[in-house]
N, C-alpha and C positions, 0 to 999 in steps of 0.2 A: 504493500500500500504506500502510495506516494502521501508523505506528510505536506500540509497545505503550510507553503513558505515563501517569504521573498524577500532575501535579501538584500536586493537592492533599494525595496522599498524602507525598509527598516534602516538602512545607511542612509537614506535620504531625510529622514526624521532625523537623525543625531547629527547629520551633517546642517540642517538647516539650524539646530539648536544651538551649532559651535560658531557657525555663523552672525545670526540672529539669538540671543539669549531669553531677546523679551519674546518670541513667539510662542514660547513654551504654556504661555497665559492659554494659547488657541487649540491644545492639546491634555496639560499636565490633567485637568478631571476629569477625560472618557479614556484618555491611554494610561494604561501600568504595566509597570517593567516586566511583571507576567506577561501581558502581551508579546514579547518578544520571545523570538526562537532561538535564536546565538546567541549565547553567554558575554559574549563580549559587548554587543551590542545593549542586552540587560544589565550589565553593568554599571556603562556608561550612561542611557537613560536614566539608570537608579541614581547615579550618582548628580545627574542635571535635577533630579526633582530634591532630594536631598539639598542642593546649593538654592534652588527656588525658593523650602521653605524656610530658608535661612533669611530669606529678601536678601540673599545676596547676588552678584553678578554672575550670570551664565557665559562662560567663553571659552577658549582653549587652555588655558593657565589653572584658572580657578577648577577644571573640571577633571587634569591632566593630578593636581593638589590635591583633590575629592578621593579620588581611586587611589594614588599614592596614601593615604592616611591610614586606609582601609589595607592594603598590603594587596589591592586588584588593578593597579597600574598594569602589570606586567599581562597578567592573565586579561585583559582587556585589547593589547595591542599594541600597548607605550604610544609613547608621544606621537612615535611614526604614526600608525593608525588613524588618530586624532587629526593629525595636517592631512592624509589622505582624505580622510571623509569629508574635509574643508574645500580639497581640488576639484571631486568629485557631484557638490551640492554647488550650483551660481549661487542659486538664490533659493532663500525660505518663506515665498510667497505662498505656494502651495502645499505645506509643511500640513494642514489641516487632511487633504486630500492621500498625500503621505499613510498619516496617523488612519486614515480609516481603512487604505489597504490593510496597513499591520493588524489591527483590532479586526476585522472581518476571516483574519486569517487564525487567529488566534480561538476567535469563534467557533472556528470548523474544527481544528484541533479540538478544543474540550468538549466538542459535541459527538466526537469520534471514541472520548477517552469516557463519556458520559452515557454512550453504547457499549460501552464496560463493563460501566459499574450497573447498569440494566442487566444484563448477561450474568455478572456475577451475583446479583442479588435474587433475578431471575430461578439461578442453581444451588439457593441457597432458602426455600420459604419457611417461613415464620410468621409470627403472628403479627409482626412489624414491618413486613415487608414492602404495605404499599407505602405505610409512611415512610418509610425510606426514600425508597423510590423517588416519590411525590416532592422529598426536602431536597434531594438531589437533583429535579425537573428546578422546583422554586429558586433555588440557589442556580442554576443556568442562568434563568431568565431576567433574573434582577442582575447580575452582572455585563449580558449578552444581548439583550433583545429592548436597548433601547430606555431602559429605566433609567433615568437621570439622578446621579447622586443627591445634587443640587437644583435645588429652584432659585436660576439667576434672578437680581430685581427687573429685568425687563418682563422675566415671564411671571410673577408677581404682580408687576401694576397691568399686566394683559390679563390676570384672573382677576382682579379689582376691576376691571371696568368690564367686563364679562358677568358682573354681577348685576349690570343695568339691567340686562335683557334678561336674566334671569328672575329677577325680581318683578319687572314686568309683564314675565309671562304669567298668563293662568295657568297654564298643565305642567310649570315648573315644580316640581315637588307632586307626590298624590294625595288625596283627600281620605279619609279615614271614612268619610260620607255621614257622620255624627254635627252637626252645626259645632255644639259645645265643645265635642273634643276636638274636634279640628280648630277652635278658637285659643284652647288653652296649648295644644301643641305646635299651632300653624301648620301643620299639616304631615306627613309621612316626607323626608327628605334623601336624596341621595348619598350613600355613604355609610348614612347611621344604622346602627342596629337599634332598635325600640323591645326593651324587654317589657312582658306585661304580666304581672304577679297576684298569684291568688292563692287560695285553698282550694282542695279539693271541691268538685259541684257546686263553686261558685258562680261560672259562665264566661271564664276565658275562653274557653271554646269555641262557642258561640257567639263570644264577640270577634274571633279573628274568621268566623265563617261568615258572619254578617259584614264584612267587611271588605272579604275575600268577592263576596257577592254584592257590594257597592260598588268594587273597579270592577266588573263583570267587562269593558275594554281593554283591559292591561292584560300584558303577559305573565301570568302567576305561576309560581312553584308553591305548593303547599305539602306541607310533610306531615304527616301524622305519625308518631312514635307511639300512639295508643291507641288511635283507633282504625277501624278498618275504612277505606272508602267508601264502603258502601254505606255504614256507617254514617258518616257523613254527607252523603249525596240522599239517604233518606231523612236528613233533617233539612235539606235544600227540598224534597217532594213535603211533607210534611209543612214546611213555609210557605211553596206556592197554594197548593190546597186548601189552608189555613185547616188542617185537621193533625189532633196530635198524635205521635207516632203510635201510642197504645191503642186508640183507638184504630187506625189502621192494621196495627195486627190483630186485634182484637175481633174484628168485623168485618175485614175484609173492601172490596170495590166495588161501586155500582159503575152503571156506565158512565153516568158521566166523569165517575174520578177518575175512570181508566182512561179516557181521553183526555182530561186532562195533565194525566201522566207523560202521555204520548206526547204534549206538548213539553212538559219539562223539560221530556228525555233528548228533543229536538234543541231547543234552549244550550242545556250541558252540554251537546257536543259542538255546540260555536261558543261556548263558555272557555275563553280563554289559560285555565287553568290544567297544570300538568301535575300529578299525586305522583307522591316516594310513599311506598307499601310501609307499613309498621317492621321493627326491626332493625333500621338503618342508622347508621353509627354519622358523626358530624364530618366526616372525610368523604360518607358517600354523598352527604349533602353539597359540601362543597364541590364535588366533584360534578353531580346532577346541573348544580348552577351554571357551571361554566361551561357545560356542554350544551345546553339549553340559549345560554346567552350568542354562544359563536353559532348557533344554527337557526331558532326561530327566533330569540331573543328574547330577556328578559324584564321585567320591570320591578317584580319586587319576591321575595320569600318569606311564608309565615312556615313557624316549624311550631309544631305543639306535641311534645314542650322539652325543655331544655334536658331534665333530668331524666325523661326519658330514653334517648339517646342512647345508641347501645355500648358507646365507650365511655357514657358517663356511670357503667355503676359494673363491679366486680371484686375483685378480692386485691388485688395486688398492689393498689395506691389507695393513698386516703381520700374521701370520696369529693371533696373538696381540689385536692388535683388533679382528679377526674374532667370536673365541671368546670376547673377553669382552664383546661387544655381546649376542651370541647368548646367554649364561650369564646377564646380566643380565634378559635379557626370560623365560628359564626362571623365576627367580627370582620375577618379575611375576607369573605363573602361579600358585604355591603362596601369596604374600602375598595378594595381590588376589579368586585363587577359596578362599582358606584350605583348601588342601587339600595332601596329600606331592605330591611332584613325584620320579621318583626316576630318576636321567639318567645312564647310560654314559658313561666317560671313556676314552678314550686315555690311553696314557704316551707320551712322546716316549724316544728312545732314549739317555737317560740309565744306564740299566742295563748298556748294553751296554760301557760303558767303565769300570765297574765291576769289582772282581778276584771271584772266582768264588760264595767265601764271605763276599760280602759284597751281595749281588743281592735283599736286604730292598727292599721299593719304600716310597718315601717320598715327599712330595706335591708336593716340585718333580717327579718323574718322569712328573706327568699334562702332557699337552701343553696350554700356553700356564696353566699352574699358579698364576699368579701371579691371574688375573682369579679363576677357580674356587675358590680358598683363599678370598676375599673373600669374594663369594654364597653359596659354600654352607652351610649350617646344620651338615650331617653327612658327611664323607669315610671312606668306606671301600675299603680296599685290597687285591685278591686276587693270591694267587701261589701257584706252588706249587714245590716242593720241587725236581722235577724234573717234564719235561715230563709223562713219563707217569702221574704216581703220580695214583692216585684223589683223593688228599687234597687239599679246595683250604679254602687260609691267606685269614685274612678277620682284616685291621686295622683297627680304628674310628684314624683317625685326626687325624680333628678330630671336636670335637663344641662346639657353641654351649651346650646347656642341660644335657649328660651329661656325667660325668667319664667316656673313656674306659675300659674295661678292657681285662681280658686278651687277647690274638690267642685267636681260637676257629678252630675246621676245623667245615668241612662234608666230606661225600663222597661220591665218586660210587655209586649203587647201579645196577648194570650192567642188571642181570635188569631193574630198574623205571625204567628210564632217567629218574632222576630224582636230586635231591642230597638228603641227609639227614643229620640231626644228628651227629657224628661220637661226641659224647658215647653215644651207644644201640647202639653198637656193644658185644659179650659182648666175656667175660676171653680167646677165641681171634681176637677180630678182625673178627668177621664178627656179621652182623647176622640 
């Protein structure tokens, strides 16, 4: 196998640098001395970045000094070397164009050496193997494929004023389709992950299916780690019908509900959303996203719920770095495909040792709290008053880029088995 290399490109880089010293400005953050094939040539770049961050002067003296101190003069090429590479560059005008032969070449290399370590992790499985794998793809691609260490200020005041239009638009960010909570959070944003925490048969649930079925236009991933789809899709027939689910098993269909099933079932299959079956761990989530996003594309993921996840619970870590491994790679999801991410939480039973009027949930009460306060952008908190009451209590209680407001209700509307703004409720209560 021919190794992907070029010397004379790579002379032409050092020779424009011995030349020219300040050009170095136009290469020293996308190129590193890794980048280079011949040791001598790495050396001598090492040693020009070395004299850079010193803010001192790049030239033949000061560079010929650098590798002399080091005891890599010699193994470099000596001085000779140095005046040759100077005969052979005029000019270091295209020192930039240079620099991306060497770093493209360099590319193909680790991606030759990174069919390797695939091969070898491949002849080796274990129960870590994809995240291997997977750390070895992510580490390619943030040094190889274009990810900029740095965000110069030019591209800086070009996202500041890229905020005009985005703040302008209407369909910048998605709506949650709640008036209230969409007022106290401004809406679902790209980026953030939104965690949303409850106890058990409270109606987080239900509120990320009611929700899911508000952007009924958007490209959704929704994950159920507990329940089944069907599952779920008969509390979407249940919704349209306005009939509850016991009663339809209970009784059965006349005709008209069977046609209007038919309709539903019409409905859900241009309902923009794509289900992960129960059992799926947060790498296959991640993984589902970003296949989803490079083919039909995505707009947002609701996972319910976090602790469910099949790498968040087993014997061998404490269950706490469990949840925040798994929270972390959610996280990756909403940064990486810049889209909401918006993931059910557990409380742990912190409430229950609480005195009676005093059973407000607050964000040590999500289980393993400490990782999830971290990652997430926006925490919001549901309870409710008593078991039964229709009204469920909704806390923004962290927010990264919102000042928090007020606690709002949503409620349940029986007949439309669905939650609604509590605000639209008339002067007797009822809607």
């Amino acid at each position: 196998m021919n190794i992907p290399k070029d010397k004379d490109a790579e002379e032409a880089v050092i020779g424009s640098l011995l030349i020219d010293g300040d050009s170095i400005t136009q290469v020293v953050y996308s190129l590193k001395p890794s980048d280079f094939f011949y040791d001598a040539n790495k050396m001598i770049y090492a040693a020009c970045v070395s004299i850079f961050e010193r803010h001192t002067r790049i030239n033949q003296i000061t560079i010929a000094q650098e590798l002399d101190s080091v005891g890599k003069l010699k193994d470099a090429g000596g001085a000779a070397y140095l005046s040759e590479l100077i005969s052979i560059c005029p000019t270091s005008v295209d020192i930039a164009d240079y620099a991306e032969i060497v770093r493209n070449l360099s590319a193909h290399r680790a991606l030759i050496e990174l069919g390797g370590e695939i091969q070898r992790i491949g002849g080796e499985p274990n129960s870590d193997s994809v995240e291997r794998l997977m750390s070895k793809v992510k580490d390619y691609q943030t040094k190889y494929m274009n990810i900029s260490e740095f965000i110069t200020p030019k591209e800086s005041g070009n996202i500041v004023f890229d905020l005009i239009s985005k703040y302008n638009d209407p369909l910048h960010g998605l709506k949650w389709g709640f008036r209230d909570l969409d007022d106290i959070t401004a809406g679902l944003y790209p980026g953030e992950l939104v965690i949303v925490g409850a106890r058990p048969r409270i109606g987080k649930t239900q509120l990320m299916i009611d929700v899911a079925q508000n952007l009924y236009d958007k490209k959704i991933l929704f994950v159920s780690a507990e329940m089944t789809v069907e599952h779920i899709l008969e509390r979407r027939v249940a919704r349209e019908l306005g009939i509850p689910i016991k009663q339809l098993r209970k009784y059965g269909l006349n005709d008209d509900q069977m046609d209007k099933i038919t309709d539903v079932s019409g409905k859900v299959s241009e309902w923009g959303i794509t289900f992960l079956h129960p059992g799926v761990s947060s790498m296959d989530v991640y993984h589902a996203a970003i296949k989803l996003k490079d083919t039909v594309g995505l707009d947002i993921v609701f996972i319910d719920y976090l602790q469910k996840l099949k790498d968040c619970y087993g014997e061998k870590e404490r269950e706490d770095i469990r949840i925040g491994r798994a929270c972390q790679r959610i996280k990756d999801i909403a940064v990486e495909l810049n889209i909401p991410v918006v993931c059910a939480s557990q409380f742990n039973r912190n409430q229950e040792y609480r005195s009676e009027d005093d059973r407000t949930p607050v964000i040590s009460d999500l289980r393993g709290s400490g990782s999830i306060e971290q990652d997430a952008d926006v925490i919001l908190l549901l309870w409710r008053d008593n078991p039964t009451a229709p009204e469920l209590n909704i806390r923004m209680a962290k927010s990264r880029q919102v000042e928090p407001g007020d606690d709002i209700k949503l409620v349940w509307k029986q007949d439309e088995r669905r939650y609604a703004d509590y605000s639209d409720r008339g002067n007797n209560g009822s809607f």
